[in-house]
C-alpha positions in Angstrom: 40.3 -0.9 -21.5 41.2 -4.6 -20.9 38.1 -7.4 -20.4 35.9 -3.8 -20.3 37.5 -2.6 -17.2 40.5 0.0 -16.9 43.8 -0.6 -15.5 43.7 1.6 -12.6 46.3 0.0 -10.3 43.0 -2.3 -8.6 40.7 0.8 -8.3 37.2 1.1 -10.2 36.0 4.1 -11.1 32.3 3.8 -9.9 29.1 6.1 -10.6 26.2 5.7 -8.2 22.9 6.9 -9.8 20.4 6.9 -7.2 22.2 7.8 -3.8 19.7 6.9 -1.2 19.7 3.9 0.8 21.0 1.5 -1.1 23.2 3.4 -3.6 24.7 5.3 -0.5 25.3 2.2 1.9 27.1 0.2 -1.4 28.6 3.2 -3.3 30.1 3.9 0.5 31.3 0.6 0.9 33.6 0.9 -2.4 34.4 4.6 -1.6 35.4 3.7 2.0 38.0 0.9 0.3 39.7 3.3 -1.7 37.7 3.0 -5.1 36.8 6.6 -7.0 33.1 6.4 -6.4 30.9 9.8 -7.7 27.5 10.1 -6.2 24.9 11.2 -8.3 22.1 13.5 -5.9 20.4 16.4 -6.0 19.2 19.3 -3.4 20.1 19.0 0.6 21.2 15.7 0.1 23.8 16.8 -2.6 24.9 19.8 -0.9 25.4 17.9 2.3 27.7 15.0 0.8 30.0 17.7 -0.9 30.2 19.6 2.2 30.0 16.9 5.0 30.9 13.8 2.6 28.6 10.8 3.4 27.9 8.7 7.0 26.7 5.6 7.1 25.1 4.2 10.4 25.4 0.1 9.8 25.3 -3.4 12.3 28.0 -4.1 10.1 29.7 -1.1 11.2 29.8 2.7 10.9 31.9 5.0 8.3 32.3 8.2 6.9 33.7 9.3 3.3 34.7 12.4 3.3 35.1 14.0 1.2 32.4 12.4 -1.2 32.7 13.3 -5.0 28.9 14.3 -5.8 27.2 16.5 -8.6 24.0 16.3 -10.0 25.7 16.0 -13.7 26.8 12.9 -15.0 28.7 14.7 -17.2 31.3 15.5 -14.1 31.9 12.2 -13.4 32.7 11.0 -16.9 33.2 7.8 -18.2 33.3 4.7 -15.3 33.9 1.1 -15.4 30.7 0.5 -13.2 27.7 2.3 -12.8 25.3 1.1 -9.8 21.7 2.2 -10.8 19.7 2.4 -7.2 17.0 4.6 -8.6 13.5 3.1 -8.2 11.3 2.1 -10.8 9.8 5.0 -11.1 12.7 7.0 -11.1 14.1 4.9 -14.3 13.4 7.4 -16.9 15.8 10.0 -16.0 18.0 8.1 -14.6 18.3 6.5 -18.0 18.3 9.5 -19.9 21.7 10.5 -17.9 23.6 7.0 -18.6 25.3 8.1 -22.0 28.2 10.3 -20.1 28.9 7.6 -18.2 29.2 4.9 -20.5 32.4 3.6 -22.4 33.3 0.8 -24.5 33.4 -1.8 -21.4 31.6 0.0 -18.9 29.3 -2.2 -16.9 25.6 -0.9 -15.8 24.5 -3.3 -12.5 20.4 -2.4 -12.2 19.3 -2.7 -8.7 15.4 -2.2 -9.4 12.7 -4.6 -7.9 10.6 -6.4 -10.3 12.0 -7.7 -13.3 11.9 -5.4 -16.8 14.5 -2.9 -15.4 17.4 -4.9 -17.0 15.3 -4.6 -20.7 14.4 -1.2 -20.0 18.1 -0.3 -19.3 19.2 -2.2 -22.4 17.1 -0.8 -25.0 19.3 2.5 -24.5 22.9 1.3 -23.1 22.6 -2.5 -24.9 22.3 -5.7 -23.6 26.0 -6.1 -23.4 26.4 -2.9 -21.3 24.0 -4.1 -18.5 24.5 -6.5 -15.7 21.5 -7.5 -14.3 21.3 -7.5 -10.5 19.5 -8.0 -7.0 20.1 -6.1 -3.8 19.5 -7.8 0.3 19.1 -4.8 1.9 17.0 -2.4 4.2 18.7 1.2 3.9 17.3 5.0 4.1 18.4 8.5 3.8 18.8 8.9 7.5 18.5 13.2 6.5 21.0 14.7 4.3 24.3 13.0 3.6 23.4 10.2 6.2 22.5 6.7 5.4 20.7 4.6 8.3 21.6 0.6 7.2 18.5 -1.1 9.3 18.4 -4.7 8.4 19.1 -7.1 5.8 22.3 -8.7 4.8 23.7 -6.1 2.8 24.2 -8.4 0.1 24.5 -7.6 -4.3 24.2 -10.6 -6.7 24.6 -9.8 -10.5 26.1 -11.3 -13.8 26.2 -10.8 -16.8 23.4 -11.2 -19.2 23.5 -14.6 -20.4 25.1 -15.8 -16.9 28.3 -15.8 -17.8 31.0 -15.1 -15.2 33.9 -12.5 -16.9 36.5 -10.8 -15.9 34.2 -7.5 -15.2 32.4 -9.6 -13.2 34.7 -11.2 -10.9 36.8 -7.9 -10.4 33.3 -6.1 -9.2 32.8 -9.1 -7.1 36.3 -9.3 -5.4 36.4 -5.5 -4.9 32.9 -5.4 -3.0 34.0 -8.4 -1.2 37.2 -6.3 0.1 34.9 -3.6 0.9 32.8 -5.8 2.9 29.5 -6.2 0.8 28.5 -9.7 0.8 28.6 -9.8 -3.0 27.7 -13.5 -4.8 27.7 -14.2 -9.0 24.4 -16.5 -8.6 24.3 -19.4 -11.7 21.2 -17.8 -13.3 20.6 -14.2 -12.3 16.6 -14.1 -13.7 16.0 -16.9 -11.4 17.1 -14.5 -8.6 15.2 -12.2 -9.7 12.0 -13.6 -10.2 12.3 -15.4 -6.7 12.6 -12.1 -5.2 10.2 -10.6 -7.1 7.7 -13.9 -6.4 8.1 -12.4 -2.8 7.7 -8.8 -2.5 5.0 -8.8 -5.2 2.1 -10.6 -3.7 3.0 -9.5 0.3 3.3 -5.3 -1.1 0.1 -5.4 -3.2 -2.0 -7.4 -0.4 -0.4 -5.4 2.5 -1.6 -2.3 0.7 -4.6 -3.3 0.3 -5.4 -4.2 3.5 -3.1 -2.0 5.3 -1.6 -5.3 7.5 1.6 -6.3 8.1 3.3 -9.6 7.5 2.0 -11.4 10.5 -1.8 -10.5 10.0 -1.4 -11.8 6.1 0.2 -15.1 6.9 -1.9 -15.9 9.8 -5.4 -15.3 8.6 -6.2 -18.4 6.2 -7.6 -16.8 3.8 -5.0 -13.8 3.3 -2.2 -16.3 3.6 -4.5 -18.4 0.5 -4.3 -15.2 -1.3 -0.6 -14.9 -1.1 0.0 -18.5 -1.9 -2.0 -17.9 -4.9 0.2 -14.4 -6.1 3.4 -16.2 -5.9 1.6 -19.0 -7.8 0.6 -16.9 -10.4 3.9 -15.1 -10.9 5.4 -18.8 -10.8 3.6 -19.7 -13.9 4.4 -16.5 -15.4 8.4 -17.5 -15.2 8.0 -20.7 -16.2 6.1 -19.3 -19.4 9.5 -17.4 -19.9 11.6 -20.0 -19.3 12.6 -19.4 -16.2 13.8 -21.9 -14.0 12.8 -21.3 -10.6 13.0 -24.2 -8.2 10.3 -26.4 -8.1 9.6 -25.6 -4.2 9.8 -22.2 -4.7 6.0 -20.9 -3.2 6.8 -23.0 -0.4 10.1 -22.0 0.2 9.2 -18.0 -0.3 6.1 -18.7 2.5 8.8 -20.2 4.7 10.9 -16.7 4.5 7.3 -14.5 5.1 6.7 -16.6 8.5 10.5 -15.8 9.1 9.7 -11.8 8.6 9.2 -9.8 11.5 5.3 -9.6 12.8 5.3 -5.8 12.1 7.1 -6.0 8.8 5.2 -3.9 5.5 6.6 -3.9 2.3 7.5 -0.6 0.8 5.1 -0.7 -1.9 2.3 -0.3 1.3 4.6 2.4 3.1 4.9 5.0 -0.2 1.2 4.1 -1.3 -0.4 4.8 1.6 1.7 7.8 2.7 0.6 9.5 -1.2 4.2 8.8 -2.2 5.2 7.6 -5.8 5.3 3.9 -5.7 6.8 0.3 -7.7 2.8 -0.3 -8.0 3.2 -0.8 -12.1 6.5 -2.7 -12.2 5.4 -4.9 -9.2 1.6 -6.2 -10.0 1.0 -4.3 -12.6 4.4 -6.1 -14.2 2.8 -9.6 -13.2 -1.0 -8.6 -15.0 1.0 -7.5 -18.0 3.3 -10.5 -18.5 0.8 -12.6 -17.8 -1.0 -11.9 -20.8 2.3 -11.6 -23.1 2.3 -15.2 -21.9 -1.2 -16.6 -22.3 -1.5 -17.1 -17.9 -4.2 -15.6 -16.3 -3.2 -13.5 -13.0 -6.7 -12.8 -11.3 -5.1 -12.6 -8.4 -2.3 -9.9 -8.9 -5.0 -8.0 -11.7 -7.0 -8.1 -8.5 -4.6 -5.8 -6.3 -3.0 -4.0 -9.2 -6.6 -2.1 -9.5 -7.3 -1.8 -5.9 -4.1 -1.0 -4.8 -4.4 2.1 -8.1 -7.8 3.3 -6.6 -5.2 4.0 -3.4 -2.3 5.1 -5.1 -4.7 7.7 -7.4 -5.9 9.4 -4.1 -5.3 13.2 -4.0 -2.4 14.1 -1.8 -3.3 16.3 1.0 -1.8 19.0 -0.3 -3.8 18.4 -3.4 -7.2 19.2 -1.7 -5.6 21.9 0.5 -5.3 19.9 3.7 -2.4 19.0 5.6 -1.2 20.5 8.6 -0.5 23.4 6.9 -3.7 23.7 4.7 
């Protein structure tokens, strides 16, 4: 390997762990331009990319790969010069536990979690060094099996390295999801991005859950819209106890984007909790309560919805009680 990538003649060799939404619309993308991209899936959903390949239903346009390389075994996809981990947080375990087949001496592992201790969590098994901490713009489903509905959002990656520094690995992951058409940026300090994104889903997806409302019920009522100002506030002192340097406008700015949102928007933090799906419940607010105190700053506000938002999550399922349609 040269500058931990392989000479390839321009191709990467790409593993996609995670290969819903947003693994399937980016891994796609690199797949449709010619780079050797392996899904990583499981059941229907595996048996329909090997035997259909994969669809993707975009604004920015419409494709099919096929066929799609896909097994449910890292081990058959090998070493790679970049993994793109799309699992969510929940999902992190496992999908950890399978990196090692994948991983060579320059191999580069972009997390795409929201909230921000994926990259540590990552690291603590593949090494700082191996792990490129990133953020993903997108709104993306499995669309059924082998199909990928792209609904809104840019579309857009930004990730570095570590310590922010722009290498070779970087740029050439960079230029080749630029060529595939993936709005792909190497931002000056990638924890900043992440905490500003994670400053806005956290307070809007543990306050919509609570209140079952949508974004423009919460910013419209003065006392909900208090409450948000007040979780992005907390989670802005929790960065700046980390050193993080968020811009000095940032609440503001991040309420400006939520009256932006669509009226009807909810987070998908509300969607899986009060469905009786897994959720990001622990690495959203429960990741802001337990910083917070690492750091000395109190986060009554985000403690607040962490619990009540629990009571919900902890709910028996329906099938759990014996109801359901089918109970």
């Amino acid at each position: 390997m040269t500058d931990g990538v392989r000479d390839t003649g321009g191709a990467l060799k790409v593993a996609v762990i995670g290969a819903g939404g947003v693994g399937g619309y980016f891994g796609g993308r690199l797949a449709e331009a010619g780079h050797d991209v392996g899904f990583v899936a499981r059941g229907a959903h595996l048996a329909a990319l090997r035997r259909d390949g994969l669809t993707v239903d975009s604004p920015a346009g419409d494709f099919t790969v096929a066929p799609a390389r896909a097994s449910d075994d890292t081990h058959d996809i090998g070493e790679v010069d970049v993994v793109l981990l799309c699992v969510k947080t929940w999902q992190l375990p496992p999908a950890i536990a399978a990196l090692k087949p994948l991983i060579g001496s320059g191999t580069a592992v972009v997390t795409l979690q929201n909230g921000v201790e994926a990259p540590e969590q990552v690291a603590q098994e593949v090494g700082r060094d191996a792990v490129l901490p990133g953020t993903a713009k997108i709104i993306a489903h499995l669309d059924g099996p082998g199909r990928v509905r792209h609904v809104g959002g840019p579309g857009a990656l930004a990730f570095t390295e570590w310590d922010n520094r722009a290498t070779p690995r970087v740029e050439r992951l960079r230029a080749a999801l630029t060529a595939a058409g993936v709005n792909a940026t190497v931002p000056d300090d990638i924890w900043a991005e992440l905490w500003a994104k994670f400053l806005f889903v956290v307070p809007f997806g543990g306050l919509g859950t609570v209140t079952d409302a949508p974004f423009g019920v919460l910013r419209s009522r003065p006392g909900t819209r208090q409450l948000l100002v007040e979780g992005m506030t907390e989670i802005e002192r929790v960065a700046r106890a980390r050193n993080v340097p968020l811009p000095d406008d940032i609440v503001a700015r991040t309420l400006d984007f939520i009256d932006q949102q669509p009226a009807a928007g909810t987070s998908s933090l509300q969607r899986d909790i009060l469905a009786g799906r897994p959720s990001e419940l622990d690495a959203w607010n429960g990741s802001v309560v337990r910083l917070g105190e690492l750091a000395g700053v109190p986060t009554p506000v985000n403690r607040y919805l962490y619990e009540v938002a629990g009571v919900l999550a902890a709910r028996p399922r329906p099938e759990e009680t014996g109801g359901g349609d089918n109970g």
